[in-house]
C-alpha positions in Angstrom: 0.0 0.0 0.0 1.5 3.0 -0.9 2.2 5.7 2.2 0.3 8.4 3.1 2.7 10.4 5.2 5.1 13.1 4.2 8.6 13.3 3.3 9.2 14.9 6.3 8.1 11.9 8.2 10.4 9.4 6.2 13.1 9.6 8.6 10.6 7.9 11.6 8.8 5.6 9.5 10.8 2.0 8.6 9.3 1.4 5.3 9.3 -2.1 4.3 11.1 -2.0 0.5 13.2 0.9 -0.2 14.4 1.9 -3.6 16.9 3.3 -4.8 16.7 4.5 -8.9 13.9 4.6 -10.9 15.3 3.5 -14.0 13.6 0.4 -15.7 15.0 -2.1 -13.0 14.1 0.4 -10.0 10.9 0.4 -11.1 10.3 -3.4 -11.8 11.5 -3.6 -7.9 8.8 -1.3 -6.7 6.2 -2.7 -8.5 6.4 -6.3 -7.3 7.3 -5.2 -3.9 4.4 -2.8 -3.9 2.1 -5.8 -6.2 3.2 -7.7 -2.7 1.2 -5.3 -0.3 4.4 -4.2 1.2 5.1 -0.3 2.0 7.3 0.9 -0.8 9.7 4.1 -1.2 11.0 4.6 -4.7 13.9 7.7 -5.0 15.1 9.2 -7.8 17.9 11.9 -8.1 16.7 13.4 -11.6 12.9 15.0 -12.1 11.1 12.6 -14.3 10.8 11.9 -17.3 14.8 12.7 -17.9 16.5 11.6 -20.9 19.0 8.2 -20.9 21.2 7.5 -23.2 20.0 4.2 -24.7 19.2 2.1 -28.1 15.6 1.9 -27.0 15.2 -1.2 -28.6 13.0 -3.5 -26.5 13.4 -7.3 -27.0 10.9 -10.1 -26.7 12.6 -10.7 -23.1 11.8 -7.0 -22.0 7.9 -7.3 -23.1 7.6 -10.7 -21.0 8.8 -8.3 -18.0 6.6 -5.8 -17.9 3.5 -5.2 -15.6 0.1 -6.3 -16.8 -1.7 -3.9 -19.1 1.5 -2.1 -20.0 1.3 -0.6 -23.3 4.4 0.1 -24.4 5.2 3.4 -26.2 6.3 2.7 -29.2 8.1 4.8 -31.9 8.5 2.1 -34.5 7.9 -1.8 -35.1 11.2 -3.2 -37.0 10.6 -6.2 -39.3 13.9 -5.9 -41.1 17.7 -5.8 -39.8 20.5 -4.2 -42.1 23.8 -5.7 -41.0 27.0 -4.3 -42.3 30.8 -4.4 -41.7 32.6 -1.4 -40.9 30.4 0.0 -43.7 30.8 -2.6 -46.5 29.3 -5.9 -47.0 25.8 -4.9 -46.3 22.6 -7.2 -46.6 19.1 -6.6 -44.9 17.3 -9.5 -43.9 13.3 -9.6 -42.9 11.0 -10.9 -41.0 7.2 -11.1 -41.4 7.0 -11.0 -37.7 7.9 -7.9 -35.6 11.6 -8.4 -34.7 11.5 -6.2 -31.7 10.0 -2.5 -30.9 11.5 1.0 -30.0 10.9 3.5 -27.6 12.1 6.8 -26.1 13.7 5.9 -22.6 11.8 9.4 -20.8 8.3 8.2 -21.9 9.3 4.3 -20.9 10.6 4.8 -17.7 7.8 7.3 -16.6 5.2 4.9 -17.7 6.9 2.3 -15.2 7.1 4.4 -12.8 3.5 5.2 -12.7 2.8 1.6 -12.8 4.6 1.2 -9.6 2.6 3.8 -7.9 -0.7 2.5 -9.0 1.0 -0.6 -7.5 0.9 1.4 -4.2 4.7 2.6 -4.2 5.8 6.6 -3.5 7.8 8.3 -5.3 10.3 11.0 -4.1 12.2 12.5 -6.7 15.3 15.2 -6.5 17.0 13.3 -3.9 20.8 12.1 -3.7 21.3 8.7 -2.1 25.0 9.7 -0.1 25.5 6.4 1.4 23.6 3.3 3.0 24.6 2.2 6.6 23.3 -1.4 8.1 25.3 -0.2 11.5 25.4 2.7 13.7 23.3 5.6 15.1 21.7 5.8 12.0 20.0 1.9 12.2 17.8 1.5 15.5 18.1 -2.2 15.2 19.2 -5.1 13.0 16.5 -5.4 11.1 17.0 -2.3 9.7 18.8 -0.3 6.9 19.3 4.1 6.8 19.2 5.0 3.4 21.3 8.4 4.1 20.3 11.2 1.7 22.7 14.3 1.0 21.6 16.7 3.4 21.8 14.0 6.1 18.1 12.7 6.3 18.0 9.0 6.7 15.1 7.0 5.3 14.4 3.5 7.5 13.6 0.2 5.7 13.9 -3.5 6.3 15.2 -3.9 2.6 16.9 -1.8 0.3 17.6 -2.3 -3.2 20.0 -0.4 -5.6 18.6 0.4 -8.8 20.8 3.9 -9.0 22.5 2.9 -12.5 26.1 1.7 -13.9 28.0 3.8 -11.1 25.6 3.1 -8.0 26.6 4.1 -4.7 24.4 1.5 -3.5 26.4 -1.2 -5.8 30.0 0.3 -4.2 28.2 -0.5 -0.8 27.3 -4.3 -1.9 31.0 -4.3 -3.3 30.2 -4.7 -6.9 32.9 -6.0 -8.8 33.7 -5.3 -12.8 34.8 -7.3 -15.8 34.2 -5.2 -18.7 33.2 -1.9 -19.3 32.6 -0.1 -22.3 31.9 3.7 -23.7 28.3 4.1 -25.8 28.0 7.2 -27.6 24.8 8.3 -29.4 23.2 11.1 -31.1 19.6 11.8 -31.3 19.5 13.2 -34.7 16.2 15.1 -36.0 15.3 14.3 -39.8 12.9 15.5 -42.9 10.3 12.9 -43.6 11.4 11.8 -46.5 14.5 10.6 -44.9 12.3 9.2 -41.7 10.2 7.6 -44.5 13.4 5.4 -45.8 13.9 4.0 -42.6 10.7 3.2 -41.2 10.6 -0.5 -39.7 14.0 -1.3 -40.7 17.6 -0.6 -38.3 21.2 -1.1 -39.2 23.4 -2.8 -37.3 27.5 -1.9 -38.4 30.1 -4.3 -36.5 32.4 -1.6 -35.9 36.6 -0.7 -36.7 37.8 -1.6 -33.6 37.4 -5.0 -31.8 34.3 -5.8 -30.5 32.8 -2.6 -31.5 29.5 -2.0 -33.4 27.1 1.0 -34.0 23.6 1.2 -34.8 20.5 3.6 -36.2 17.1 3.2 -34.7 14.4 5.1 -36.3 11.7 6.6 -33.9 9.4 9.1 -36.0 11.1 11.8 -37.3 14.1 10.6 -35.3 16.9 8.6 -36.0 18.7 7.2 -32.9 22.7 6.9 -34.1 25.0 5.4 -31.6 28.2 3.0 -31.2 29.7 1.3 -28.4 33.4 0.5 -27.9 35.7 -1.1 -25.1 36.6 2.2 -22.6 40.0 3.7 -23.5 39.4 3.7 -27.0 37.6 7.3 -26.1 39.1 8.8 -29.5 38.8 6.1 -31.6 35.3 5.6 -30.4 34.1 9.3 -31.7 36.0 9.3 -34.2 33.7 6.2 -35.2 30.8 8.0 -34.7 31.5 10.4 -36.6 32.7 8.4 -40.0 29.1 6.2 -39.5 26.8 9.4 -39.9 29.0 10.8 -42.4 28.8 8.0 -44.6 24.9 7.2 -43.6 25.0 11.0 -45.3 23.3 12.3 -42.0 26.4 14.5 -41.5 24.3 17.9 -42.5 21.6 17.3 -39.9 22.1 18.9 -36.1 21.5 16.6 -33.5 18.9 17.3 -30.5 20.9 15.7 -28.2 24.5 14.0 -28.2 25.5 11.9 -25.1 27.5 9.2 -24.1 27.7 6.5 -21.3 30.0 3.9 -19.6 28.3 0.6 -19.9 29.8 -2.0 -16.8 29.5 -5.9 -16.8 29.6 -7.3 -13.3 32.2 -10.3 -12.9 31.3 -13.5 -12.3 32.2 -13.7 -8.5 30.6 -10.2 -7.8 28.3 -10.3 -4.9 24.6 -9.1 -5.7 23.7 -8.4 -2.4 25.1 -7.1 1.3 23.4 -7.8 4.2 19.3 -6.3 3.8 20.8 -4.7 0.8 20.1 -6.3 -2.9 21.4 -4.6 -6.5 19.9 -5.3 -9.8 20.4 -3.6 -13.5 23.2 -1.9 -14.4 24.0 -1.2 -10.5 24.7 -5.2 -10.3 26.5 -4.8 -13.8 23.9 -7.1 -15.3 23.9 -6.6 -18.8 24.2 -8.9 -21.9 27.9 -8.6 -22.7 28.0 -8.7 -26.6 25.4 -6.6 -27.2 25.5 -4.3 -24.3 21.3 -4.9 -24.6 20.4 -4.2 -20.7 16.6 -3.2 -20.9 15.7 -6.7 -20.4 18.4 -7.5 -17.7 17.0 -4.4 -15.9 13.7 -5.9 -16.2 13.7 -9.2 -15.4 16.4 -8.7 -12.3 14.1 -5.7 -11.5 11.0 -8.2 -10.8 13.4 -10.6 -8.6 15.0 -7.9 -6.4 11.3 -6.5 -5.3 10.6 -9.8 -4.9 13.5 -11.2 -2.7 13.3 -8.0 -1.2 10.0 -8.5 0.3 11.1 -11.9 1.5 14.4 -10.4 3.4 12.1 -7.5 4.7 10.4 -10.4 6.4 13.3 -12.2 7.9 13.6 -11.7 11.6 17.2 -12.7 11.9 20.7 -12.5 10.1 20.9 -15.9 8.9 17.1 -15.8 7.6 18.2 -12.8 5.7 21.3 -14.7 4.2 19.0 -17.9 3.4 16.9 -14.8 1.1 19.9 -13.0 -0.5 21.6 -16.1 -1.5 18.2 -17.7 -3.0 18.2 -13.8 -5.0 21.7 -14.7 -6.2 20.5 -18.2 -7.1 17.7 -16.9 -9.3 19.8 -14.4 -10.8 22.7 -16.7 -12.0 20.4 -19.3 -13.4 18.6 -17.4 -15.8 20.5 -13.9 -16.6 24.1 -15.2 -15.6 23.9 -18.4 -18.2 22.8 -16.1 -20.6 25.8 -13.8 -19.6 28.2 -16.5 -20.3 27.0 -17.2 -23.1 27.8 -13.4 -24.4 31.1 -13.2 -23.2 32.1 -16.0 -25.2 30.0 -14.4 -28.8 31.7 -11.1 -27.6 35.3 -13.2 -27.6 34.2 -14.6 -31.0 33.0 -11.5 -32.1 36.7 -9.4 -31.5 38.4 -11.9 -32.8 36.5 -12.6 -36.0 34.0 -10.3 -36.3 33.6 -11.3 -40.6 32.5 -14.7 -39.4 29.9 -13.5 -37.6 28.3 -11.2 -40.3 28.9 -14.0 -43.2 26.9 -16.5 -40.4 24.4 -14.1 -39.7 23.3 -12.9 -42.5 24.3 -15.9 -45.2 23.5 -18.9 -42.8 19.7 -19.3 -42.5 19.7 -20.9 -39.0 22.3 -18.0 -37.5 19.5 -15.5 -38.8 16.4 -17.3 -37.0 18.3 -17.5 -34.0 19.3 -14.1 -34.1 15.3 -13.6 -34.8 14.1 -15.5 -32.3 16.5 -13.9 -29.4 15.0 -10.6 -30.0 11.3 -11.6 -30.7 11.4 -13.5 -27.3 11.3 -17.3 -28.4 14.5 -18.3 -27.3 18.1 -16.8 -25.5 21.4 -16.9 -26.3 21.9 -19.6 -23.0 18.7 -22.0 -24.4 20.5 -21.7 -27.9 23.2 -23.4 -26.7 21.6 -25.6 -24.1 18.6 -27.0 -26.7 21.0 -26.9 -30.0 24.0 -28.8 -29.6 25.0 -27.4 -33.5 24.9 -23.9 -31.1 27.1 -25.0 -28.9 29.5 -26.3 -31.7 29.5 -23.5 -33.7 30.0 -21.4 -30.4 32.8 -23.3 -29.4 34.6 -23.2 -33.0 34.1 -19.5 -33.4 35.8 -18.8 -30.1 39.1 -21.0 -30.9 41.9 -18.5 -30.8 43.6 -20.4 -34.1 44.1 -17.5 -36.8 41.6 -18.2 -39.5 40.7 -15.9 -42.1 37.1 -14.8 -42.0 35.5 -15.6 -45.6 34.6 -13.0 -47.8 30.9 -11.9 -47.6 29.6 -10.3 -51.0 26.5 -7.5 -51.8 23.1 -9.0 -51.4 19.3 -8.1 -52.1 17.4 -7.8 -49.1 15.6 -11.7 -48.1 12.5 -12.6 -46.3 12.5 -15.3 -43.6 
């Protein structure tokens, strides 16, 4: 149920679920705490809706995550994928069925938020989360957690979980440890309508220069989203990319609305995902698919589980009780998201290595493209490709030896229909 006292009151009351971030995975953790009954307080720093810099593109795996009767906003349907590499070699490949959708980030994430609220959640926006203590003054007992805003108010809950993005406080608190992280840059880049027109339903995907790079244009309306992604310390290299793709996409003339960038972290494999009362999900765990950088769905899905375990460890009367919780989180967590994460570090290690292979299989070898069609329309995942399809695992395994073998040469194509 969602609180009827003030702000000012916060610092007495012990809410049950505290939040922290009301990004996508913030907000999937207050709704299904809140969807629980339990006493929820979401906090956000920014004023909502804010911009993110973001793809948009939601995945079958994101619209199996959202709340009941969520319509999602969308800008565009795609049915067809144009891959290229570094700019040559390009083929477009179609689907009769919707591939995946696209949004704008402000208009998604406030829809979720409301969702949460209608849940029975508050919202507090315009607050900085300084730190989180689980001892001292601050905590009146051991069932308790202070949520410590700048100014030095503390909010009281029995659970906490950090939603607060890829450089969380609330993650440094959990000690969140990293294994990759990578820069995104973007450009959200107004255009005529005869220009929109051309790329209505259809994105382009470019495997990048550098290794394990890649950019991409998402049309939303009269819109084109424009962005690559690169390992960090290739900073120059990385906008320098940028700016060769729109030149030669001949979008060079038009002025962008906005141009951003953002640091993208991968958690490693033995990073904790919780501390104490204290769970982290999103991009403040480092969950993220780690080929594609695609972390809507992660946000979602871990989102849902946090707000749910959280509920469960608000409940526990006792340390160990609150362990037993945390570690069944972790459990949940690494079973679905964390094969799937293994799965995309070893594509990503193919994908540097060889990244010519991977466009000739892709868009040449019939099965590569359904299974690249049926990870985005929501049918399967990278972890049940290889799990169900022994061929998957094969081909996986043989793309990710480290023998130097040239990648075959991949030649223009008409666009195909599968």
């Amino acid at each position: 149920m969602s609180s009827e006292n003030s702000s000012a009151d916060d610092e007495q009351r012990v809410w049950d679920v505290v939040v922290v971030g009301a990004g996508p995975a913030g907000a999937s953790a207050a709704y299904a705490a809140a969807v629980a009954g339990r006493s929820v307080l979401l906090l956000e720093k920014a004023e909502l809706p804010r911009y993110k810099t973001c793809g948009g593109g939601i995945i079958g795996p994101s619209r199996d995550a959202l709340p009941p009767g969520f319509e999602l906003p969308l800008q565009d349907r795609v049915h067809a994928v144009t891959f290229s590499l570094d700019g040559k070699f390009t083929r477009t490949r179609r689907s009769k069925q919707m591939l995946f959708g696209l949004i704008n980030r402000p208009e998604f994430d406030q829809q979720l938020v409301e969702h949460a609220q209608k849940a029975g959640a508050e919202l507090r926006t315009g607050v900085t989360v300084s730190r989180v203590e689980q001892h001292g003054s601050a905590v009146p007992d051991r069932r308790t957690v202070a949520v410590v805003l700048q100014g030095g108010e503390a909010v009281l809950a029995r659970a906490v979980v950090g939603a607060d993005g890829s450089a969380s406080r609330i993650g440094a608190h959990v000690g969140v440890k990293l294994d990759q992280v990578d820069l995104g840059l973007e450009a959200e880049i107004p255009v005529p309508e005869t220009v929109a027109e051309d790329w209505q339903g259809r994105v382009l995907i470019d495997w990048g220069p550098m290794p394990g790079s890649y950019g991409w244009v998402f049309p939303k309306g009269d819109t084109l989203t424009v962005g690559v992604i690169s390992a960090r310390g290739e900073g120059a290299a990385t906008k320098r990319y940028l700016e060769d793709f729109i030149a030669r996409l001949g979008l060079a003339g038009f002025e962008p609305s906005i141009s951003s960038g953002h640091l993208t972290r991968c958690r490693a494999d033995d990073s904790p995902l919780s501390r104490g009362r204290v769970l982290v999900c999103g991009d403040a765990a480092g969950l993220l698919e780690p080929w594609t950088r695609e972390g809507i769905s992660f946000a979602l899905r871990s989102g849902r589980l946090a707000g749910e375990w959280a509920v469960r460890i608000a409940e526990a009367h006792d340390a160990v009780d609150t362990r037993r919780q945390a570690l069944n989180y972790a459990f949940a967590i690494k079973a679905g998201l964390g094969v799937e994460m293994a799965v995309g570090k070893s594509m990503l290690a193919a994908f540097e290595r060889r990244p010519g292979m991977l466009h000739a299989a892709i868009t040449s070898f019939r099965p590569a493209w359904r299974a690249f069609a049926g990870i985005t329309r929501g049918s399967t995942t990278l972890g049940e490709l290889v799990r169900s399809h022994p061929m998957a695992g094969r081909a996986l395994s043989a793309l990710d030896r480290r023998s130097a073998v040239a990648a075959p040469t991949v030649v223009e194509s008409t666009p195909t229909t599968e």
